[in-house]
N, C-alpha and C positions, 0 to 999 in steps of 0.2 A: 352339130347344132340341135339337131332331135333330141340327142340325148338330153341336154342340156334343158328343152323345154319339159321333156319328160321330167325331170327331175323336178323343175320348177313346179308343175302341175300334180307332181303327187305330193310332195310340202305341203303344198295348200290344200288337198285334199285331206290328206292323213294328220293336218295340224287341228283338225275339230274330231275325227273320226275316231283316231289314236287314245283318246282321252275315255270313248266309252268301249275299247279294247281294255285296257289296262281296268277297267273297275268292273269288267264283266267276269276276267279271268280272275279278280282280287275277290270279289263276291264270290266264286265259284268254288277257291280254294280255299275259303276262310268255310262256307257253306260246307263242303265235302270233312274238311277237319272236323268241325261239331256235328258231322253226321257221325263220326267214329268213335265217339263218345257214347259209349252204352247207357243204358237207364237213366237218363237226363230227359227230363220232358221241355226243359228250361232250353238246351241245349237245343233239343229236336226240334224245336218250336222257329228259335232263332236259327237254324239251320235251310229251315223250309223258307224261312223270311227274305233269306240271300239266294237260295233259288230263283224267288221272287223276282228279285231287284235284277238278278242275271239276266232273264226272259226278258224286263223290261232293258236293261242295258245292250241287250242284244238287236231289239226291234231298234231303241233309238240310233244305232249304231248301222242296220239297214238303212234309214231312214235320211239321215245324215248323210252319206254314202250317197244315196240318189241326188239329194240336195245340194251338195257342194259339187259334183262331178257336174249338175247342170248349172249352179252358182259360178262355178271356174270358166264354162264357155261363154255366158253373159259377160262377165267381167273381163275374160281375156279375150274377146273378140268384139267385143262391139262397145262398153263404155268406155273409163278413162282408161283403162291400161291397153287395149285396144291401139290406141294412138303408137305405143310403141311396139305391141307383136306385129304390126304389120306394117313398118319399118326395116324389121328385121330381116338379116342375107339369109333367106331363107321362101322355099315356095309355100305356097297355102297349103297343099296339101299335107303337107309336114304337120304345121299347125293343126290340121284335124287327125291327122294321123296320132300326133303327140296326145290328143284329148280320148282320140278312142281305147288307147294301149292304156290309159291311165284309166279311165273307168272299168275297162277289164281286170287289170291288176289289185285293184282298190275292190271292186268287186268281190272278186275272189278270194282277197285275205280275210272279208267282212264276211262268207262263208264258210271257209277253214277255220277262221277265228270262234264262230260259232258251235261248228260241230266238235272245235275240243274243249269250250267251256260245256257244253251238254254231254261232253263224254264225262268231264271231269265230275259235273252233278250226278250225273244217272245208270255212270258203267255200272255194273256189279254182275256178278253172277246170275242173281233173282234176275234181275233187272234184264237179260239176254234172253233167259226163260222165258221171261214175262212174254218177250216179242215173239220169241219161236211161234208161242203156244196161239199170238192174237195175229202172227202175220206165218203164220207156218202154210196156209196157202200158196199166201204169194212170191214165199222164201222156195218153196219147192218149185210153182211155175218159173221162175226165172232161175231155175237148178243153180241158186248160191245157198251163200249165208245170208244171215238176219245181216250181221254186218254189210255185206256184197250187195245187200238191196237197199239198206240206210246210205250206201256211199253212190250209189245210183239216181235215187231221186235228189238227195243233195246236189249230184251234176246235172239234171236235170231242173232243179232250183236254179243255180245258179246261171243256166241260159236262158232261162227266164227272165232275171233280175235282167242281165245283160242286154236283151232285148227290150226292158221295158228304159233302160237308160237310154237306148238308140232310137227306138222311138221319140223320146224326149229331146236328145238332139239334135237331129232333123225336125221335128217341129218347134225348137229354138230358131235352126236357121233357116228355116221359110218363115217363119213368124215375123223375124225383123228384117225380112223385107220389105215391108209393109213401114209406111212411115207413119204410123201412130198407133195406139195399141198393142205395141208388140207384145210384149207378155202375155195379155190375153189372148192374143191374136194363135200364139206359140202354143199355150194351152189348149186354145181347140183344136189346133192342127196335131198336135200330141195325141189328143183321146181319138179325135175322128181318126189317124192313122190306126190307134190302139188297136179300135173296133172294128176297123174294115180288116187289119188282121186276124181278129180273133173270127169275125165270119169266115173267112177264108179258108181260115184252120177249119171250123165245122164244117163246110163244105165240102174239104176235103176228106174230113173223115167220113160225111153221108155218101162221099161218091166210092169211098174203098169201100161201102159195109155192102152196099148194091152187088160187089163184086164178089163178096168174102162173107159165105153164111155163119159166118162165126164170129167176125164183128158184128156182124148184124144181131146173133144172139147177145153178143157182150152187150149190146145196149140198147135190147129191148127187155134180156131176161138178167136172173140173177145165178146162173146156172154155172160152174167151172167151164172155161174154156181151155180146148188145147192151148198145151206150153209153148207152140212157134207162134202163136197168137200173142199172145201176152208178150214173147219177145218181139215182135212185127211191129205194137204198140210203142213201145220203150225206144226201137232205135229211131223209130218213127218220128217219134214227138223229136230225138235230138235231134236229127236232120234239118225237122220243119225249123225248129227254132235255131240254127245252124244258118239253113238260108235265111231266113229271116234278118237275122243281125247281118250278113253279107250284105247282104239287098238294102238295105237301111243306111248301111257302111259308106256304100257307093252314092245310093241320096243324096247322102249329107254330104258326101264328098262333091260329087256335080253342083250342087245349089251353091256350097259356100264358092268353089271356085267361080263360079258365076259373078261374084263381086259379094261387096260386101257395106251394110249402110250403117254406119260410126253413130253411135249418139251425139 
């Protein structure tokens, strides 16, 4: 039956999302074509125009993503389609189970998707150079490549995204507990979670820099710091936002199980 919901819930997620995948990679490889066209100003013009349109089909496509993954738990948990998920031979947790796997998945294609219509724009030889030469710092502190550091913060991006979805759904489902208001009710409880974790996170970094003169230099001077710093930083940040989504995970999980109030 999971599966089953899963399947249901990425339909409905990928059936608006889907639509700015296919004109992002379309824009990208009509764009990348008329880059290959020499001495055409005509060409290079309209080429840069599809770049364009890609960045923006990209963001709407982020955008989207978040919208519909919180669009699909309003709708499948609490208005009219509601009346039949939670009928169904199947336990709650399921249900949020089926919602979280589907925002992760959906997620993640909406980030892979991106990083190969920007490869498709922007690969080229110049173009690796470019970065050596403007991130050859940071490509040597974390002993990769240009590539090994673009495919790092992209995973780094994308638990981000992930946690700002889990945020949003837990304060969906403390939101409509509340018998009037809930949307707005859900919006606050979404930022105000937001923001007590983004203090949390500072907090945590002012309490490691106390301990570590070398954080502490990262973020009072502008001075190179040793390379186990910089890596300290990176796995750091994945962890925090690792537990993060855990702990949000389980939230949302204890409150919906808690019951649930139907429109």
């Amino acid at each position: 039956m999971l599966s089953k919901l899963l399947k249901y819930d990425l339909k409905w997620i990928y059936k608006a999302v889907i639509v700015f995948y296919a004109l992002s990679l379309i824009f990208a490889l009509i764009g990348r074509g008329l880059s290959l066209i020499e001495n055409s100003l005509l060409f290079g013009i309209i080429s840069k125009v599809c770049y364009g349109i890609v960045i923006a089909m990209l963001i709407s496509a982020m955008i989207n993503n978040l919208m519909r993954v919180w669009a699909r738990v309003v709708r499948n948990m609490y208005k009219d389609e509601s009346y039949l998920t939670h009928t169904l031979p199947i336990e709650k947790s399921k249900i949020y189970l089926s919602k979280f796997l589907a925002a992760i998945i959906t997620m993640f294609t909406t980030v892979l998707v991106s990083a190969i219509c920007l490869a498709i724009c922007y690969y080229s030889q110049e173009n690796i150079e470019f970065l050596k030469s403007m991130l050859e710092i940071a490509a040597t502190t974390y002993n990769s490549s240009v590539i090994g550091l673009l495919i790092s913060i992209l995973f780094v991006f994308f638990l981000e995204m992930v946690f700002i979805l889990m945020v949003g759904v837990v304060g969906i489902i403390i939101g409509h507990k509340s018998n009037d208001n809930k949307i707005v009710k859900s919006i606050v409880y979404a930022f105000a979670m937001y923001m007590v974790t983004q203090v949390v996170s500072v907090i945590l970094v002012a309490l490691f820099a106390l301990f570590n003169p070398n954080i502490m230099n990262l973020l009072n001077t502008v001075d190179i710091v040793p390379i186990d710093v910089i890596k300290s930083l990176m796995y750091g940040a994945n962890i925090l936002y690792l537990i993060y989504v855990i702990v949000y995970y389980f939230i949302g999980k204890k409150q919906f199980e808690k019951g649930v109030n139907v429109d």
